[in-house]
DRENTOR-649004 format. One record per residue: residue number from 1; residue in three letters; x negated, y negated, z negated of N, C-alpha, C, O in turn. Coordinates in steps of 0.05 Angstrom, whole numbers, always signed. Atoms other than C-alpha are relative to their C-alpha. Layout:
BEGIN
  nr rest    n_u    n_v    n_w   ca_u   ca_v   ca_w    c_u    c_v    c_w    o_u    o_v    o_w
 NUM  ala      X      Y      Z      X      Y      Z      X      Y      Z      X      Y      Z
...
END
This chain:
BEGIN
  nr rest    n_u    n_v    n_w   ca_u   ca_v   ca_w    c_u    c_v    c_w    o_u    o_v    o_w
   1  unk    +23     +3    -18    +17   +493  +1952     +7    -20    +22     -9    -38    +26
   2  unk    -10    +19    -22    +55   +454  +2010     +7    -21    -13     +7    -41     +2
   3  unk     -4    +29    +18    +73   +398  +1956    -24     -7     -1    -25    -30     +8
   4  unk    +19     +3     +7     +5   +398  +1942    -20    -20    +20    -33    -40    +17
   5  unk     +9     +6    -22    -17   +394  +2011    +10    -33    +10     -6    -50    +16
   6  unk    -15    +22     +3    +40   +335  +2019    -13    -22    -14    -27    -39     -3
   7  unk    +14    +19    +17    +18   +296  +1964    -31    -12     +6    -39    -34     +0
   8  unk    +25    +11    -15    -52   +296  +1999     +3    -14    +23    -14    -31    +24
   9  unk     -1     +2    -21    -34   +281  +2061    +19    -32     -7     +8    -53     +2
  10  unk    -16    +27     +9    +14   +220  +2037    -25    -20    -19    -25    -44    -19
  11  unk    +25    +20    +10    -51   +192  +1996    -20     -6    +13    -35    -25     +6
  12  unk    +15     +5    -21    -89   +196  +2053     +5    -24    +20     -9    -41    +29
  13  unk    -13    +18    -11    -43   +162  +2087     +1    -16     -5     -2    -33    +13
  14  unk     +0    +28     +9    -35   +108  +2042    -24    -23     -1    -26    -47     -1
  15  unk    +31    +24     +7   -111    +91  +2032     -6     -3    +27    -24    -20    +30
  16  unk     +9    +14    -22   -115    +87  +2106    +28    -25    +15    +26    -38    +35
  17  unk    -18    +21     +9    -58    +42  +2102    -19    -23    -12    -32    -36     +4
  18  unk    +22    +16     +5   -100     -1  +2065    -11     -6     +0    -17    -23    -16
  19  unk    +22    +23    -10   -152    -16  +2101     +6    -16    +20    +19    -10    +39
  20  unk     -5    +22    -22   -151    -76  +2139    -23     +0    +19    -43    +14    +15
  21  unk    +15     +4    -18   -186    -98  +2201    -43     +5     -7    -50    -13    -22
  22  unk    +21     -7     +0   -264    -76  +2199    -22    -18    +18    -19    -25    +42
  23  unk    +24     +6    -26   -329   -103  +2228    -24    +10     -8    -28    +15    -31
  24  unk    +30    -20    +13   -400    -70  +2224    -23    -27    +17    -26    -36    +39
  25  unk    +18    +26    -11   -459   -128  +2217    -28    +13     +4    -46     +5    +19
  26  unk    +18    -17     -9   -506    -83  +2220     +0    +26    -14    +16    +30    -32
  27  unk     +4    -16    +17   -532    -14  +2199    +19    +11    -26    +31    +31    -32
  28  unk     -3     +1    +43   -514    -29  +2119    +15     -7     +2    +32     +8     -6
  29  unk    -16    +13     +9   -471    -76  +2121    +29     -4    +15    +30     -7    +40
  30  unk    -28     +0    -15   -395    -81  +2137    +12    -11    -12    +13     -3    -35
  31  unk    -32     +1     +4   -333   -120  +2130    +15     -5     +9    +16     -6    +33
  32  unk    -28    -13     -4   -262   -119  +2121    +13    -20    -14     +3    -33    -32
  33  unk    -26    +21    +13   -197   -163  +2104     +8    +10    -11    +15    +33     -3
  34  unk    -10    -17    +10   -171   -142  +2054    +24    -20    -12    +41    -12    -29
  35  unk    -24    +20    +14   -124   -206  +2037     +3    -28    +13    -13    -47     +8
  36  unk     +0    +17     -6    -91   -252  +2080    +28     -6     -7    +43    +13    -12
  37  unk    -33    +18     +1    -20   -305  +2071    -14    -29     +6    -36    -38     +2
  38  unk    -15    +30    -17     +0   -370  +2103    +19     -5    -23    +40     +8    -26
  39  unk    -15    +14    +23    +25   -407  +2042     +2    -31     +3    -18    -43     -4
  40  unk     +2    +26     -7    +50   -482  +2063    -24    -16    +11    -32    -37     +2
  41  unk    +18     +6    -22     -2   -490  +2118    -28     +2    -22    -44    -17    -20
  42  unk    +26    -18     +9    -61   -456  +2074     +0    +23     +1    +17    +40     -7
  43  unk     +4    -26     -8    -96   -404  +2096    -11    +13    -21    -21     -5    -34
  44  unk    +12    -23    +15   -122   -350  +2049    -14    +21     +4     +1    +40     +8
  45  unk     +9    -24    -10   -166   -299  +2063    -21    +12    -20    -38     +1    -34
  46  unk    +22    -14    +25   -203   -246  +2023    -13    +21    +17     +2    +36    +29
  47  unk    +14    -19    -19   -261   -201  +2062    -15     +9    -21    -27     -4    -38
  48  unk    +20    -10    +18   -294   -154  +2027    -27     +9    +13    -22    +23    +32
  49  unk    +30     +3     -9   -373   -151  +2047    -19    +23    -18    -29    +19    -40
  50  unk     +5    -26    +15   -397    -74  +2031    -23    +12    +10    -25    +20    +33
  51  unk    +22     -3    -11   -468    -55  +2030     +0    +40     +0     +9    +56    -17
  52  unk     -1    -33     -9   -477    +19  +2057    -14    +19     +4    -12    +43    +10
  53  unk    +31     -7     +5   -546    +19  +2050    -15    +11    -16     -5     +5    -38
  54  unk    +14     +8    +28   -600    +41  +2002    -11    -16     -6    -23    -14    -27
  55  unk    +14    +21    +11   -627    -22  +2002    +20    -22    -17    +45    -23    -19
  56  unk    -25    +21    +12   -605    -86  +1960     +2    -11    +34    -12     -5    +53
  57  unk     -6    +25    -16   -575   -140  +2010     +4    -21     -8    +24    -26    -21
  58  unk     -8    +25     +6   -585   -209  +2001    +13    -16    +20     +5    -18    +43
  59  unk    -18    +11    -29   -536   -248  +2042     +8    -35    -14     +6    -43    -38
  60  unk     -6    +19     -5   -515   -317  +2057    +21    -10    +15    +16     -9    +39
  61  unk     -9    +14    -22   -457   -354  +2088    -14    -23    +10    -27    -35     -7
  62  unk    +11    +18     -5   -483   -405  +2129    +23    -16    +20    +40     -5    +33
  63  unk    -30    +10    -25   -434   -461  +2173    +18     -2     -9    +21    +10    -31
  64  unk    -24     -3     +6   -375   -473  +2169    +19    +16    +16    +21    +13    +40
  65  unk    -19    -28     -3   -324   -411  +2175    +23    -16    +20    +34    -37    +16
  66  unk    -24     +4    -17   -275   -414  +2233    +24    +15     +7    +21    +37    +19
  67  unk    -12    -16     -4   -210   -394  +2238    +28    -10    +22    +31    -34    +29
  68  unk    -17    +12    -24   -153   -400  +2291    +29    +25     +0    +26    +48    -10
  69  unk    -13    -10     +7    -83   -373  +2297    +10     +9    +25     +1     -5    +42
  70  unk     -9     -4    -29    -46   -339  +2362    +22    -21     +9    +40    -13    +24
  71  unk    -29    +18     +2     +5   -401  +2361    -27    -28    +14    -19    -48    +27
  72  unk    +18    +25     -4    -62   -452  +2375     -9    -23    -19    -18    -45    -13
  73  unk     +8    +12    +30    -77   -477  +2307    -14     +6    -14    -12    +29    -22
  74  unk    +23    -12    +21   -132   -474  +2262     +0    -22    -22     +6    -46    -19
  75  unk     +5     +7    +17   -146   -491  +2203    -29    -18    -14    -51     -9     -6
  76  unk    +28    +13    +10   -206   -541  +2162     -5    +21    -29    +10    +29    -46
  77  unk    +11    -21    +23   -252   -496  +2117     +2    -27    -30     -9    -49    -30
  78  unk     -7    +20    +23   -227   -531  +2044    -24    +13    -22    -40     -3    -32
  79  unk    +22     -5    +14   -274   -474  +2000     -1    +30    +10    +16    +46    +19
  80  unk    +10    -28     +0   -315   -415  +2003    -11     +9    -31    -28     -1    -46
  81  unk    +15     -5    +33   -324   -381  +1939    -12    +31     -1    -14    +40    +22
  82  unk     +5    -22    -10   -351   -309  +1927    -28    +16     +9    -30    +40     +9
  83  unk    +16     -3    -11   -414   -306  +1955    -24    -27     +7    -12    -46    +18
  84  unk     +9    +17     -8   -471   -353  +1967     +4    -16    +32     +2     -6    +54
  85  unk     -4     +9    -23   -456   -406  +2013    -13    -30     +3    -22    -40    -17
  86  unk    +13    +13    -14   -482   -463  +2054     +6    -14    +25     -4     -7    +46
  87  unk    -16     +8    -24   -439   -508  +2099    -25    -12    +16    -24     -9    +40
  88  unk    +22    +11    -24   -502   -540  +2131     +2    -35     -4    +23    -47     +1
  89  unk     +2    +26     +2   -523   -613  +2116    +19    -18    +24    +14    -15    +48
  90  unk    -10    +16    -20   -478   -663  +2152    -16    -24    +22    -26    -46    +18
  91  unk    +17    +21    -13   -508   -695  +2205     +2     +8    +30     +6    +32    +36
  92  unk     -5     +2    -31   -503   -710  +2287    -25     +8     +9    -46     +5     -4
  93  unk    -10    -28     -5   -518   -665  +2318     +2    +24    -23    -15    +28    -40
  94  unk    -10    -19    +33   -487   -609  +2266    -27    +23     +4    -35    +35    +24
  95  unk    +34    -21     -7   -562   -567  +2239    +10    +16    -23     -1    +12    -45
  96  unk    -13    -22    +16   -520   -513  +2201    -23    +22     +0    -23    +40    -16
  97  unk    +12    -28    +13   -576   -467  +2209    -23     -8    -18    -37    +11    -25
  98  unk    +14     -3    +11   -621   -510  +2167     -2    +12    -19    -24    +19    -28
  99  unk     -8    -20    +23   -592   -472  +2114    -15    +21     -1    -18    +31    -23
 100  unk     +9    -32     -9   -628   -409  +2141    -34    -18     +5    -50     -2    +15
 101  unk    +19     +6     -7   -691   -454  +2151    -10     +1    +37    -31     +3    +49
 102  unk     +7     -2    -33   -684   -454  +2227    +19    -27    +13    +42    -35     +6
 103  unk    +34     +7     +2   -715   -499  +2259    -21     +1     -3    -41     +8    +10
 104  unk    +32     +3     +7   -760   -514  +2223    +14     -2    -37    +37     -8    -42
 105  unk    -12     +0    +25   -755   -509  +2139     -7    -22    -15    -30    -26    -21
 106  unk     +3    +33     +9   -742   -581  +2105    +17    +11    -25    +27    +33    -32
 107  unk    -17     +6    +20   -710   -602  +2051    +32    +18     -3    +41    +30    -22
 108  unk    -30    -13     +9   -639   -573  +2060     -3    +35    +11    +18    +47    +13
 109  unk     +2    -29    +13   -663   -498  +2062     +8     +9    -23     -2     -1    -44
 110  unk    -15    -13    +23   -620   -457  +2015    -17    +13    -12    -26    +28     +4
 111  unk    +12    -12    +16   -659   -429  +1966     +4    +32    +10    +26    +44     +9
 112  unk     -7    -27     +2   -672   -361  +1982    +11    +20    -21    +28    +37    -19
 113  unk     -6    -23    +28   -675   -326  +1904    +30     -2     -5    +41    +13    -21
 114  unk    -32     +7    +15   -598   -358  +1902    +13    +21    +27    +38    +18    +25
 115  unk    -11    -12    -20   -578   -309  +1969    +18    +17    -18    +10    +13    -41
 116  unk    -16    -21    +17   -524   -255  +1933     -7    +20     +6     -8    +25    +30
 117  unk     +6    -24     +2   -547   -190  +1914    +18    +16     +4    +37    +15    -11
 118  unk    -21    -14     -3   -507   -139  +1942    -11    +21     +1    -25    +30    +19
 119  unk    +26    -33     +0   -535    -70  +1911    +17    +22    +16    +41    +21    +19
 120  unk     -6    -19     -7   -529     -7  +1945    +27    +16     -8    +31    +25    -31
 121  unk    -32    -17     +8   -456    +28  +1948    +14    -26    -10    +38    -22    -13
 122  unk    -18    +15    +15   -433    -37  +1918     +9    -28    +26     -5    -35    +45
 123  unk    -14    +17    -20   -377    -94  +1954     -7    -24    -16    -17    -18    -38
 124  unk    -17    +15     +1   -365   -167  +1943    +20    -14    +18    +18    -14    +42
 125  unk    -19     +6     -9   -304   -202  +1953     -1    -33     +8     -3    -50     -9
 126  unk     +7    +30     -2   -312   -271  +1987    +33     -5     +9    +49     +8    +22
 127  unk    -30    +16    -10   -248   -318  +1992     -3    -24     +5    -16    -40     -8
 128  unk     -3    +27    -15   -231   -376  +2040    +18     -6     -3    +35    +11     -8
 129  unk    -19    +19     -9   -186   -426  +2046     -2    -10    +16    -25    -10    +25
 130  unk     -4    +14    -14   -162   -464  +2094    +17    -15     +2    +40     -6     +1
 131  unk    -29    +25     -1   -120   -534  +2099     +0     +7    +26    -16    +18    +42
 132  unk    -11     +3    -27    -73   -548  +2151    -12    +18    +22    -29    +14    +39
 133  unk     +9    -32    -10    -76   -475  +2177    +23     -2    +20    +21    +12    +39
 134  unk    -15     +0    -16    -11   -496  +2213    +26    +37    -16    +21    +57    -29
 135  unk    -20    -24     +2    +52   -443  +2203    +15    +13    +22    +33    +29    +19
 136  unk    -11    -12    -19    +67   -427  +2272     -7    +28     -3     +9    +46     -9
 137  unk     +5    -31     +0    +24   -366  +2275     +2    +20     -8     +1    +23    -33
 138  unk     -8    -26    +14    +38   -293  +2272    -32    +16     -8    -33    +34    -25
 139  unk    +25    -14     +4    -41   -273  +2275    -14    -17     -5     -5    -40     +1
 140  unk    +22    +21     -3   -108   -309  +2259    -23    +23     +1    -23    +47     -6
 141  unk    +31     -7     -6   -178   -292  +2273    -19    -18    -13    -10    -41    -16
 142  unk     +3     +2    +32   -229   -306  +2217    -35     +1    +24    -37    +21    +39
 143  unk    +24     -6     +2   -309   -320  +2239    -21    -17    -10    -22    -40     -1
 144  unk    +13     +8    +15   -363   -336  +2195    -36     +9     +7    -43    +32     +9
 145  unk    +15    -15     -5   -437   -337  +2211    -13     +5    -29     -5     -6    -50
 146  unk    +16    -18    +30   -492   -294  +2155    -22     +5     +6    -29    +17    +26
 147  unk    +15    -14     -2   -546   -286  +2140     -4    +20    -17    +12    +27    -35
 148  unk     +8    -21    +23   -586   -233  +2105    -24    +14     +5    -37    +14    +26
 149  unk    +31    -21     +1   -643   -185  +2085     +3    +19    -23    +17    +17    -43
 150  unk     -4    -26    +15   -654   -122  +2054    -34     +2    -13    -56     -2     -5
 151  unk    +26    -10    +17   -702   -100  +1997     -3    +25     -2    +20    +34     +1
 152  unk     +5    -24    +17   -722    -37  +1976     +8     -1    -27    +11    -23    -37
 153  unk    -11     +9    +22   -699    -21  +1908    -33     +8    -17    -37     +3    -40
 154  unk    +34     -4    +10   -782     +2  +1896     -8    -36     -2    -16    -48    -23
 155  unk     +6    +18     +7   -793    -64  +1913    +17    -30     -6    +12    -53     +3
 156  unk    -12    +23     +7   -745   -106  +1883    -10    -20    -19     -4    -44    -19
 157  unk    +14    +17    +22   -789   -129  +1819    -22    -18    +14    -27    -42     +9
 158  unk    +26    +19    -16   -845   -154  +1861    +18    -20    +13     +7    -40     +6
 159  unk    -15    +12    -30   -793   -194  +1917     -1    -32    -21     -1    -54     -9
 160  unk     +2    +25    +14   -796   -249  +1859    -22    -21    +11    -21    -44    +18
 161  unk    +21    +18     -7   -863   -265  +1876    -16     +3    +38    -39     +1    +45
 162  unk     +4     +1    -31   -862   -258  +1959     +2    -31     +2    +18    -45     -9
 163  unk     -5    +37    -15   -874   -332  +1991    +18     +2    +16    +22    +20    +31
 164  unk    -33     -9    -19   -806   -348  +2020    -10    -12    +25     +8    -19    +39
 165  unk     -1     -6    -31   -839   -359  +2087     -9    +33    +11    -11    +39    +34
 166  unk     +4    -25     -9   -855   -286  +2088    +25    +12     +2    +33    +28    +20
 167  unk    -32    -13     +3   -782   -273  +2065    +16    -15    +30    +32     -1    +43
 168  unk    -12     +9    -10   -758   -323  +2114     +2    +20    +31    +21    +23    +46
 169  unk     +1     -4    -22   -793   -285  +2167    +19    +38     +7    +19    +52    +27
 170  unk     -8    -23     -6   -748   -221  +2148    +34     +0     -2    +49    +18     -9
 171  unk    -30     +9     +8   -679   -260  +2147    +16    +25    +34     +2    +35    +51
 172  unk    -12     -8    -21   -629   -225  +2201    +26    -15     +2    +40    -19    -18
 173  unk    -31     +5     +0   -566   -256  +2231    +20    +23    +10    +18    +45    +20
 174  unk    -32     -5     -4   -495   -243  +2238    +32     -7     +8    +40    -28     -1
 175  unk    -32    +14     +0   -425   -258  +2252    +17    +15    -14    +18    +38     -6
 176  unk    -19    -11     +1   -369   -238  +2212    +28    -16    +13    +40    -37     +9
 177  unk    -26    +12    -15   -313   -241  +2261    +14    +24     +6     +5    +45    +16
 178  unk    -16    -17     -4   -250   -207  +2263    +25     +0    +23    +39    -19    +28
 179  unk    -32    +11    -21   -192   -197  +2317    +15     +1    -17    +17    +12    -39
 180  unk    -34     +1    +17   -128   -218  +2305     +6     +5    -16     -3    +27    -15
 181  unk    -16    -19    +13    -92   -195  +2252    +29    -21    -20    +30    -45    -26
 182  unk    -25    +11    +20    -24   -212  +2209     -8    +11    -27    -24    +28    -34
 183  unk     -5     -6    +20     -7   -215  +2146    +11    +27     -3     -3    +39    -20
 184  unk    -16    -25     +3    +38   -150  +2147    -26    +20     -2    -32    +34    -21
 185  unk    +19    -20     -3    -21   -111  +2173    -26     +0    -25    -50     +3    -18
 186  unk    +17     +4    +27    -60   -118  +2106    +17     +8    -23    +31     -7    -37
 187  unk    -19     -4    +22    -27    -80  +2060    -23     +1    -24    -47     -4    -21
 188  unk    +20     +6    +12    -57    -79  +1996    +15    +27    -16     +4    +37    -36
END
């Protein structure tokens, strides 16, 4: 019985061991690091993005992802994979949110139907890179802005045929941004 108890208490232990740093974007949705290394000044990072809701979530990165190290070094976003994304048309002054149709919605609006479905109870795993991440640092901090919107799963068959300025008008933002954290503190 006290092995028993042990053996629980040591698996307990371990899976909260393994979670990494947390953020709550709203309500539904939350994430978490679940994989970072500093490999010859690229950064790596894996966040898992976990809907908690009963609705679907359709989400978006939008911008370009920023990250910075406690040494004074950051890194250039090289790719985002994982998840629909959307660095934001290049242009002076930077209009990263036309992605999201704000503004005003032109030409470089991201297709809404392409947002990633993220059903109820279910994660994905989005992964960054970063060049010339620098190797001084013992910590980095990781923020990305998002959007998103939630369906019902009654009305998910109809959401095909909503006009995406009705959808546009039910987009929500976000930030995923994390403090600090090392490599060590990410066990896996």
């Amino acid at each position: 019985m006290i092995a028993k108890l042990l053996a629980g208490f040591v698996l307990l232990a371990a899976a909260a061991a393994a979670q990494g740093p947390k953020v709550q974007l709203s309500g539904d949705l939350q994430g978490q690091i679940v994989a970072l290394s500093n490999l010859r000044g690229a950064l790596n990072v894996g966040v898992k993005i976990t809907n908690a809701g009963k609705d679907h979530a359709f989400v978006l990165l939008f911008s370009e992802p920023s990250e910075f190290d406690d040494a004074g070094g950051h890194g250039q976003i090289y790719s985002v994979t994982g998840v629909a994304y959307c660095p934001g048309p290049q242009s002076n002054p930077p209009s990263d949110r036309l992605c999201v149709g704000l503004p005003r919605v032109d030409g470089h609006l991201f297709p809404l139907q392409g947002y990633t479905d993220i059903e109820p109870g279910k994660s994905v795993t989005v992964h960054f890179i970063f060049h010339a991440a620098g190797d001084r640092g013992q910590k980095y901090t990781l923020t990305a802005q998002m959007a998103y919107r939630f369906v019902k799963e009654a009305d998910l068959a109809q959401d095909v045929d909503v006009p995406e300025a009705r959808k546009l008008k039910t987009l929500r933002f976000g930030t995923l941004s994390f403090e600090p954290v090392s490599p060590a503190e990410i066990k896996q």
